[in-house]
Structures are given as structure tokens and as C-alpha cells.
C-alpha positions in Angstrom: -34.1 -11.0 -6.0 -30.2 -10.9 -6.9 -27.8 -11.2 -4.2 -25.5 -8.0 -3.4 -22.0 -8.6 -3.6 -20.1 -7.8 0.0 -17.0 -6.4 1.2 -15.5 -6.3 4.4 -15.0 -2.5 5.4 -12.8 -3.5 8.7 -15.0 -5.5 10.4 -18.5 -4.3 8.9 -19.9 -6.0 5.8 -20.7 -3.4 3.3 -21.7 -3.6 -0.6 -19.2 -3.7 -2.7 -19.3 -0.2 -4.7 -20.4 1.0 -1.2 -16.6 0.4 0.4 -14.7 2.3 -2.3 -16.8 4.8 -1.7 -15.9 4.8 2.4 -12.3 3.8 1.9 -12.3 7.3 0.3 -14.0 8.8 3.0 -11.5 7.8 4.8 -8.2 8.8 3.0 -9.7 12.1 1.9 -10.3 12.6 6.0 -6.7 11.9 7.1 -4.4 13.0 3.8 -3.2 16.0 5.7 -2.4 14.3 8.8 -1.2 11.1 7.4 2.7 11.0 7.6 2.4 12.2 10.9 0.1 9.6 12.3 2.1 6.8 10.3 5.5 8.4 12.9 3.8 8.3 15.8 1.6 4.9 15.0 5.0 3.1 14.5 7.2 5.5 16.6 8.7 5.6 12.9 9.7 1.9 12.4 7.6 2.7 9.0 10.7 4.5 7.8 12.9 1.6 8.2 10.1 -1.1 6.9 9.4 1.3 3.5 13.2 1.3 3.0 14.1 -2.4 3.7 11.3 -3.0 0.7 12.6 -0.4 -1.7 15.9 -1.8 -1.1 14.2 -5.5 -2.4 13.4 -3.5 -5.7 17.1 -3.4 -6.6 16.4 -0.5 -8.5 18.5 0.3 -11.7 18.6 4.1 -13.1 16.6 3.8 -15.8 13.8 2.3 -14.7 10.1 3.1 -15.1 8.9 1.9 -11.4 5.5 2.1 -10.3 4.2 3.1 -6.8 0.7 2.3 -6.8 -1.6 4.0 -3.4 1.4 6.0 -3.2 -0.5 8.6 -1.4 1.8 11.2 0.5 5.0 10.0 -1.6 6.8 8.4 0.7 7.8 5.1 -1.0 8.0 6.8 -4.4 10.6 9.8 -3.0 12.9 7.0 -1.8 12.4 5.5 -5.9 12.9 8.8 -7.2 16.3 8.9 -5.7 17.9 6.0 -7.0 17.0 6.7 -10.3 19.1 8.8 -12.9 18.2 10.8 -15.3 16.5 8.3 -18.0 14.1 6.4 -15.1 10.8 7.2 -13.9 8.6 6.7 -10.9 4.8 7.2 -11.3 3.2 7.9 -8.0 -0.5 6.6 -8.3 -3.4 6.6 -6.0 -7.1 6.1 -6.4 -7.7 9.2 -3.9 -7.4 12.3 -5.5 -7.0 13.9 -2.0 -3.6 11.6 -1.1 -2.2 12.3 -4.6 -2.2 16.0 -4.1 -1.0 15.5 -1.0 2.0 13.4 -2.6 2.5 16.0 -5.2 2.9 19.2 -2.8 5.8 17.2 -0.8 7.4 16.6 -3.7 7.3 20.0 -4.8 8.1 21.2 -1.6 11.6 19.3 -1.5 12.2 20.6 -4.9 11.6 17.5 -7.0 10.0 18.1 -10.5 12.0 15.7 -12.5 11.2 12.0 -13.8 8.0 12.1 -11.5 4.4 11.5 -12.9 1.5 11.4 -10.8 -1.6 9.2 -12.2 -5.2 8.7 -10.0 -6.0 5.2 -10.7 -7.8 2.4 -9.6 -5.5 -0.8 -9.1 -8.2 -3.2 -10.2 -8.0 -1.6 -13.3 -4.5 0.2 -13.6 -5.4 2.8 -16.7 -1.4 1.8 -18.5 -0.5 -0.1 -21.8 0.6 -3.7 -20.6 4.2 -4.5 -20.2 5.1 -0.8 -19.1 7.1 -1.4 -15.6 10.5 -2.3 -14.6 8.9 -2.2 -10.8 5.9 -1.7 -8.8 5.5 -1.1 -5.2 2.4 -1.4 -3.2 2.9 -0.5 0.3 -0.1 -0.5 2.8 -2.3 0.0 0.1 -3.3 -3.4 -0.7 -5.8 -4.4 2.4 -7.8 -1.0 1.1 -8.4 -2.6 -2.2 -12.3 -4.0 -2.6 -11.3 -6.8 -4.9 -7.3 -8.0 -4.7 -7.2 -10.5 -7.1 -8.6 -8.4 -9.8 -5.8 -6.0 -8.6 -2.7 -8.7 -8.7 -4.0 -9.8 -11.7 -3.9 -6.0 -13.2 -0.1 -5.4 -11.4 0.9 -8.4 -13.3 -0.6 -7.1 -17.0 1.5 -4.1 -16.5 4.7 -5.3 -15.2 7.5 -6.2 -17.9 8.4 -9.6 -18.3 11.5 -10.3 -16.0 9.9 -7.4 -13.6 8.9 -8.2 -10.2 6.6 -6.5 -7.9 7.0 -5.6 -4.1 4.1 -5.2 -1.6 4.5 -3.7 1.7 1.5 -4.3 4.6 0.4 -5.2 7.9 0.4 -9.1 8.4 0.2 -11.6 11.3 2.5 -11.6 13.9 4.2 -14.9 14.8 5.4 -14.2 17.7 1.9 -15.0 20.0 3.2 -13.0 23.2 3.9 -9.7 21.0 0.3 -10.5 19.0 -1.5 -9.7 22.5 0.8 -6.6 23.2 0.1 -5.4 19.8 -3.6 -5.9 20.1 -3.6 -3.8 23.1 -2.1 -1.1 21.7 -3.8 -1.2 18.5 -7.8 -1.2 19.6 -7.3 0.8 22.6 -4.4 3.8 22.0 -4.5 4.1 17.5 -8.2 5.0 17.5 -7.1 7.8 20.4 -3.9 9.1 18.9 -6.5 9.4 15.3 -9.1 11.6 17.6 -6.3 13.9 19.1 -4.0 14.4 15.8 -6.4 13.8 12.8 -9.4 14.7 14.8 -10.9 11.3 13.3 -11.2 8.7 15.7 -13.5 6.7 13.2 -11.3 6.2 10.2 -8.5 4.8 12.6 -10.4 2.3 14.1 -11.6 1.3 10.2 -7.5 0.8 9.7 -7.0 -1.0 13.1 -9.8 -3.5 11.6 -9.1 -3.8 7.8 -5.5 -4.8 9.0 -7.0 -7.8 11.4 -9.3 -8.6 8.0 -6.3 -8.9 5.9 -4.9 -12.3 4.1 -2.0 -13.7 6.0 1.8 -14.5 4.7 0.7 -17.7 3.2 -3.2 -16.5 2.0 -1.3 -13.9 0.1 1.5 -15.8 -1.5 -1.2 -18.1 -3.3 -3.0 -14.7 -4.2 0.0 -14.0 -6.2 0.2 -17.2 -7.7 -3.0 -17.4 -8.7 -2.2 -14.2 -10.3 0.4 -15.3 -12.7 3.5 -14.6 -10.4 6.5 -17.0 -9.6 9.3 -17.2 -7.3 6.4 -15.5 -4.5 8.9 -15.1 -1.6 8.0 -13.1 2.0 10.0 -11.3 4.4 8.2 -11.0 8.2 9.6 -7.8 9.6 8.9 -6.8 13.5 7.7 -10.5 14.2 5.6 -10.3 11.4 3.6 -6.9 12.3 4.6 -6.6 8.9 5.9 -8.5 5.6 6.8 -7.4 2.3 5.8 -10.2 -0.6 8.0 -10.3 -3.7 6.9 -12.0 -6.9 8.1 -12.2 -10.4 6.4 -11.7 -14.2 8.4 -14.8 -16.2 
């Protein structure tokens, strides 16, 4: 008998091909209700963190910059607007349900210019090699069922010179804020996810996959490992979260 590769699916071990199949579950569940939840999960800190690492990406007008698990748009509408009229920003997501949520709010403001919206699986990102002057990743990353396939893939695609700039949940290193925060995460996110998204469930999954997720340092070597150099991180709100920067050279 061969032994089944496992995943951690928050803090359940699942099969492999079984998480992607939940971590959809769960994202289909909440797309509608997701920007809202992110406002009142952070009492919109998320704002300021999302802009703090777009501002990292030192964006230039013509670039082709990729936001990979864009979902609602959030990340790649702050992208969009720094560009000009010869750059790009591709807003891909593996969930078909997030992407069309992305799309809507970007017709909805109006935008139908340099915008292209891919579903895609980051292990396997489906564009030629070499293609990006960017890519953003921002709490999309801990989702992922294999990351280093994933780096590895986000550093095929970038161009040489590129870098790429991840956004998620980390460990806090401040130890009298880690115990506040775990207080508020197990007991009051899984409740606000009841009453607003009507799904109590998928929030506590996102309460535990962000406890399951590689530290600052665990995730620097990830990066290495995946070809990357000059793998910097930022700790923002005592390091609730931290963006990661690395370059393709």
C-alpha cells in the first residue's frame, strides 16, 4: 500500500488533491462577502498593509504586473492605477468564484482598460516564462497546497531584474499582542464569519491556516530555495503581518 500524500487544511490533515478541493469550498462560500469581512476582521488596517506592499512594487507605467489569488481586486485596482496606458495588470485566481467577483468591481468603477483576468493555479502558473515586470501575492499564499512548487513557478515567470512581493499573515513578535490576538482570532473571527457570511466554518479554517503558516524566516529560505536573492521582510502591526520581497537575477 502507497502512502497518501497530506496537507494541512488549518489544523486538519487532509489528502493532498482533497484540500484544493476545500480551499475552494471555502472561497466560493465567502466571495460575496469577502471585502467586507477583510474591513471588519482588521477594522480596515488591510487597506493600509495592501498599499504599504504595492508601494514596495515601485511600479513603472508600462509594466505587465501580476496579481496572483487576486480574488475581489483589491491589490490589482491599486496596480491598475499607477500604470499608464502601455502596462498591464492580470488579476488571477484559482477560484473561478473570486475572479468574477474581482471582475464585477472592476466593472462597476468603470475600469476596462489594461486589465486581464486569468483562473490559474500558482503551482502551475498557465504564462510563457520571463513575462512579468511584477507579481503580487497577497494572503493568498498560506491557501496554496504545495508553496514551493508555487515560488518555484512565480520565479519561471518573472523577468530577470523583476522581483516579487507577497503579502500574508505571519508571527507576531511582540508576545503580549500574540495572546491578545489569539483571543480575538479563535473566539470573535469565526462569530463575525457566522453573522456576515453566514459561514462560521470557513473562518475558523482561515483563523487556523494562518497559525499553520511558515514564519518570517521559514519563508525567506522558501524563496531562496526557489531561485530568489536579495529575500528581504517587512513585519507590519508587530508582525500580524509581513510582506517578503525577493528578486529574479
Amino acid at each position: 500500500m502507497t502512502n497518501q500524500t497530506t496537507e494541512d487544511f488549518g489544523y486538519e490533515k487532509v489528502a493532498a488533491g482533497e484540500k484544493v478541493h476545500r480551499v475552494g469550498e471555502v472561497f466560493s462560500s465567502v466571495a460575496s462577502e469577502y471585502d467586507l469581512m477583510n474591513d471588519v476582521m482588521s477594522f480596515g488596517v488591510h487597506r493600509l498593509w495592501k498599499r504599504q506592499a504595492v508601494h514596495l512594487c515601485a511600479i513603472r507605467k508600462n509594466f505587465h504586473v501580476l496579481d496572483l489569488a487576486g480574488g475581489t481586486g483589491d491589490i490589482a485596482r491599486l496596480i491598475q492605477k499607477q500604470l499608464g496606458d502601455d502596462g498591464r495588470v492580470t488579476l488571477c485566481d484559482i477560484n473561478a468564484s473570486m475572479l468574477t467577483e474581482g471582475r464585477v468591481r472592476f466593472i462597476d468603477k468603470g475600469i476596462i482598460k489594461n486589465v486581464d483576468y486569468v483562473q490559474g493555479n500558482a503551482e502551475i502558473l498557465p504564462f510563457e516564462d520571463n513575462s512579468f515586470d511584477c507579481m503580487t501575492i497577497a494572503f493568498g499564499l498560506r491557501n496554496v497546497t504545495d508553496k514551493d512548487a508555487a515560488l518555484r513557478s512565480m520565479y519561471s515567470k518573472l523577468k530577470y531584474g523583476s522581483q516579487l512581493v507577497i503579502l500574508e499573515f505571519s508571527k507576531i513578535v511582540i508576545p503580549v499582542l500574540g495572546k491578545v490576538y489569539d483571543e480575538y482570532s479563535f473566539k470573535l473571527i469565526p462569530m463575525f464569519g457566522k453573522a456576515i457570511a453566514n459561514d462560521e466554518a470557513s473562518y475558523q479554517y482561515l483563523v487556523e491556516s494562518i497559525r499553520m503558516h511558515p514564519d518570517q524566516e521559514t519563508l525567506s529560505s522558501m524563496m531562496r530555495n526557489a531561485g530568489f536573492e536579495k529575500v528581504q521582510h517587512h513585519n507590519l502591526s508587530g508582525g500580524i503581518v509581513a510582506i517578503h520581497r525577493g528578486y529574479k537575477i
